[in-house]
PLY file of the C-alpha trace (Angstrom):
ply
format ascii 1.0
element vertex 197
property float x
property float y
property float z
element edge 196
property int vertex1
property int vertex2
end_header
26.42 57.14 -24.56
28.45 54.10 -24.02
26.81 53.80 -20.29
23.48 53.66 -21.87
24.70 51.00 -24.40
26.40 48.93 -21.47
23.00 49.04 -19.38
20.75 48.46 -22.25
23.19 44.96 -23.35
23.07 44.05 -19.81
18.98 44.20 -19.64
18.74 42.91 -22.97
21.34 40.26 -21.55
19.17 39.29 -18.71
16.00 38.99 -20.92
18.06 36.63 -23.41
18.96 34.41 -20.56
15.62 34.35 -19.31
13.60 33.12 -22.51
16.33 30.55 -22.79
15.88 29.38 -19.63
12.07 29.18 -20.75
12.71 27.13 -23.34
15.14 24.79 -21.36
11.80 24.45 -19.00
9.33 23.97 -21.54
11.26 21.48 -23.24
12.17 19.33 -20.18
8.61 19.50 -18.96
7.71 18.25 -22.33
10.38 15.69 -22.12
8.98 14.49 -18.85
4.89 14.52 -20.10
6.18 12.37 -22.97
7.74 9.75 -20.62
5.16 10.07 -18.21
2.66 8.88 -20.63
4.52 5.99 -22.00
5.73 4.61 -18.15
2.63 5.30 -16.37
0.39 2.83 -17.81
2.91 0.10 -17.44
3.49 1.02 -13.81
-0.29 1.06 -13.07
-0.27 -2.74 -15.15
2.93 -3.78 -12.77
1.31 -2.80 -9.63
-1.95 -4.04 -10.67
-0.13 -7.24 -11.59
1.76 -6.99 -8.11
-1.27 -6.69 -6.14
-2.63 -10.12 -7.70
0.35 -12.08 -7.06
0.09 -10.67 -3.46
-4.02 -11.85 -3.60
-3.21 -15.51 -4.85
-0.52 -15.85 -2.51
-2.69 -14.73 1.04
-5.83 -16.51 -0.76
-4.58 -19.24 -2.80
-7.85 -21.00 -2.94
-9.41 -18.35 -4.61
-9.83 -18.04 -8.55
-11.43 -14.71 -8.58
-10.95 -11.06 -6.49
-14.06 -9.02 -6.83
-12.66 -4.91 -5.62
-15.52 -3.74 -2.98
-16.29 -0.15 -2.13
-14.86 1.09 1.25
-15.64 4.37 2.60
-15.42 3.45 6.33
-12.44 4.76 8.64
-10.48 1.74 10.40
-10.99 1.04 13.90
-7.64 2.90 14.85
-7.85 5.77 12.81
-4.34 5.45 12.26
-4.56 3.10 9.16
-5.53 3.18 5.99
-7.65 0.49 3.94
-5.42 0.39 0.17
-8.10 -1.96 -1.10
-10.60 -4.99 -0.15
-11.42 -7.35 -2.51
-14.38 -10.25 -1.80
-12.18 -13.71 -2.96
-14.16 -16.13 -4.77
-14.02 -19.77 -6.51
-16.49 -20.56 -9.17
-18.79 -17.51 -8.05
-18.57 -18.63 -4.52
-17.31 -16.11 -1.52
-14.64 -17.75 0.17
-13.78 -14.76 2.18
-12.27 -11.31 1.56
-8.19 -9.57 1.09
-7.58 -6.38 1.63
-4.34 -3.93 1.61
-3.72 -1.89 4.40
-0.80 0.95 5.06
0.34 1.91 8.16
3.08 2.90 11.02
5.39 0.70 12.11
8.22 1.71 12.92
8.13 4.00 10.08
5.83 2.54 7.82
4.05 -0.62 5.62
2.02 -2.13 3.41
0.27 -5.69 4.07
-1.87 -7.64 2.30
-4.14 -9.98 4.20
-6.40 -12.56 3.76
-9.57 -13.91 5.52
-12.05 -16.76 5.25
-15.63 -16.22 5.99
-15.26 -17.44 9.55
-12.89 -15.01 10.29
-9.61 -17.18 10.21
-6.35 -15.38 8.61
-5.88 -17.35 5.12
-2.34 -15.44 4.72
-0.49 -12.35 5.51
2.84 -10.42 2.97
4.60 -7.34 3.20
4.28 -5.17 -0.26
6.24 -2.39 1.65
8.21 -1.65 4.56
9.99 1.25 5.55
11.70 0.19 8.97
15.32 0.01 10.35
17.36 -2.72 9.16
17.94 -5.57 11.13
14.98 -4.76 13.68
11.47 -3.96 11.87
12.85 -5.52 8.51
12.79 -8.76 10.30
8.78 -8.22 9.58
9.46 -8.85 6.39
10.79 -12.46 6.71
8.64 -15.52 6.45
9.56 -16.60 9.70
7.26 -13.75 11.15
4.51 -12.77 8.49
3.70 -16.82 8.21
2.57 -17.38 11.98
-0.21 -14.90 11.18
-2.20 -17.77 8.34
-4.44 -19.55 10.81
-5.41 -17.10 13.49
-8.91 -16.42 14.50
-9.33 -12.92 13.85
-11.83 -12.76 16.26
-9.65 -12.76 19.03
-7.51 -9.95 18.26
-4.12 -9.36 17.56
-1.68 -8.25 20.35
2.27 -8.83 19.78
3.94 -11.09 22.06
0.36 -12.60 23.03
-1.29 -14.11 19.75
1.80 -13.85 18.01
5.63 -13.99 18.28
6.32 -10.62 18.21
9.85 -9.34 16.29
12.92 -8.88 19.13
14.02 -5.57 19.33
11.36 -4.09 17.15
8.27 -3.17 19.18
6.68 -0.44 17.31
6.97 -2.32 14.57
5.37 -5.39 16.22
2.93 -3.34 18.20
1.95 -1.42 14.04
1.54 -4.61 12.53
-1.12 -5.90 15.59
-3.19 -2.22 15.08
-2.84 -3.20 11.20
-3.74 -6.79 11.35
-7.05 -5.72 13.69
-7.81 -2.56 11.52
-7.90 -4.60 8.48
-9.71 -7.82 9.73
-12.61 -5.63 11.20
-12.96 -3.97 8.04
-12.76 -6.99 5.74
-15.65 -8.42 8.50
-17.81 -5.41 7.28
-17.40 -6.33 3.85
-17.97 -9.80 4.26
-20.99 -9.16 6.10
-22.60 -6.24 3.21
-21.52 -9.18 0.98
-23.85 -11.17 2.26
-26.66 -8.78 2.66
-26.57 -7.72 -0.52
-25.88 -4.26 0.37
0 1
1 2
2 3
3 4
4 5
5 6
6 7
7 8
8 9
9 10
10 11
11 12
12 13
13 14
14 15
15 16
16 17
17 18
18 19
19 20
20 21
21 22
22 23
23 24
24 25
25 26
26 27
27 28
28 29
29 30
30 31
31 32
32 33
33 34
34 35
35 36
36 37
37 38
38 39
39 40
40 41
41 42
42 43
43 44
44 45
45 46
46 47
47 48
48 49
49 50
50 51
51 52
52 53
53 54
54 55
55 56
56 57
57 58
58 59
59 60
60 61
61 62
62 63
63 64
64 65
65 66
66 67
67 68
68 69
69 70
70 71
71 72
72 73
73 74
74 75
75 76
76 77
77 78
78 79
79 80
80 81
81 82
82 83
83 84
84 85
85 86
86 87
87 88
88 89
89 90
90 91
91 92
92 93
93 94
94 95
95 96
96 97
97 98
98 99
99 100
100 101
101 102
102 103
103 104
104 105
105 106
106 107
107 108
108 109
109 110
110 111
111 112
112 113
113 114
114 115
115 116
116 117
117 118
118 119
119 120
120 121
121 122
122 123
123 124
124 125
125 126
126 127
127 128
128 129
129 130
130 131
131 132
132 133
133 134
134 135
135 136
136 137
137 138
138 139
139 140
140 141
141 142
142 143
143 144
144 145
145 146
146 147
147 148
148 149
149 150
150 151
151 152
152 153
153 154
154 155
155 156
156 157
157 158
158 159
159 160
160 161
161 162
162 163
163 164
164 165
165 166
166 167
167 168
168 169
169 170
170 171
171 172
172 173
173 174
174 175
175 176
176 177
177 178
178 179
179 180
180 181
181 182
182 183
183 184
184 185
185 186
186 187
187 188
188 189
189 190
190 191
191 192
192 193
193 194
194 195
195 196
């Protein structure tokens, strides 16, 4: 009788454990919900807040950033378009900026702008991902600054149209596929723009 008692606490045992567990799960998943729902919108207002200070500062003429559809692939296939936005000044297109993540060494997020003839208005890192002291150098204005001026039109190729980064060459070789991927596609959208597609 007292094994049957013993084996019946110890099941009974293992079921108590188990709906407290429960309740430990349901409670921090409520927990979690609750502070999802209060930090979420101001994360979505900080980025959103982020990604205009990154727009003035590649477009500074610009008063206004109207977000464009775009559903096309980059020429590379190996980066992704974030967002393109047509920049304007009192209802005028002055060009386009666009955000664009890709390898580098690891990986990075640029915001670019680009006048309506093509010419690089401004380039800044929002992420980067790469080894200290090599790809990080990206990040410094030293580097991303040569890039305001260039005629998209010819292409980007490290070491050729711009000082690439010593000792990093993935990452200089990333941001050239980048810089290309996202000047062809802010082209396009310049170009619907004007078409009134």
């Amino acid at each position: 009788m007292s094994g049957a008692t013993k084996k019946s606490d110890g099941i009974g045992g293992m079921i108590k454990l188990g709906l407290i567990l429960a309740a430990y799960a349901v409670a921090a998943c409520t927990v979690l919900a609750i502070v999802n729902n209060v930090t979420s919108p101001v994360i979505a207002e900080n980025n959103i807040k982020k990604a205009n200070e990154a727009m003035k500062t590649v477009f500074p003429e610009a008063d206004t950033f109207e977000p464009v559809d775009f559903a096309g692939t980059t020429k590379s296939g190996t980066s992704v378009i974030d967002s393109i936005c047509i920049a304007k000044k009192d209802g005028n297109t002055l060009g386009a900026v666009a955000q664009i993540s890709g390898p580098t060494y690891e990986r990075s997020t640029i915001m670019v702008g680009m006048d309506s003839d093509g010419t690089v208005t401004g380039m800044r890192f929002l992420e980067n991902s790469d080894t200290p002291g090599f790809g990080q150098k990206a990040t410094k204005p030293d580097f991303y600054e040569q890039f305001a001026g260039k005629d998209s039109s010819k292409g980007f190729v490290a070491g050729k149209t711009f000082d690439a980064i010593s000792g990093a060459t993935i990452t200089s070789n990333g941001i050239a596929t980048m810089m290309d991927d996202v000047c062809a596609a802010m082209v396009d959208c310049l170009s619907q723009s004007r078409s009134g597609k």
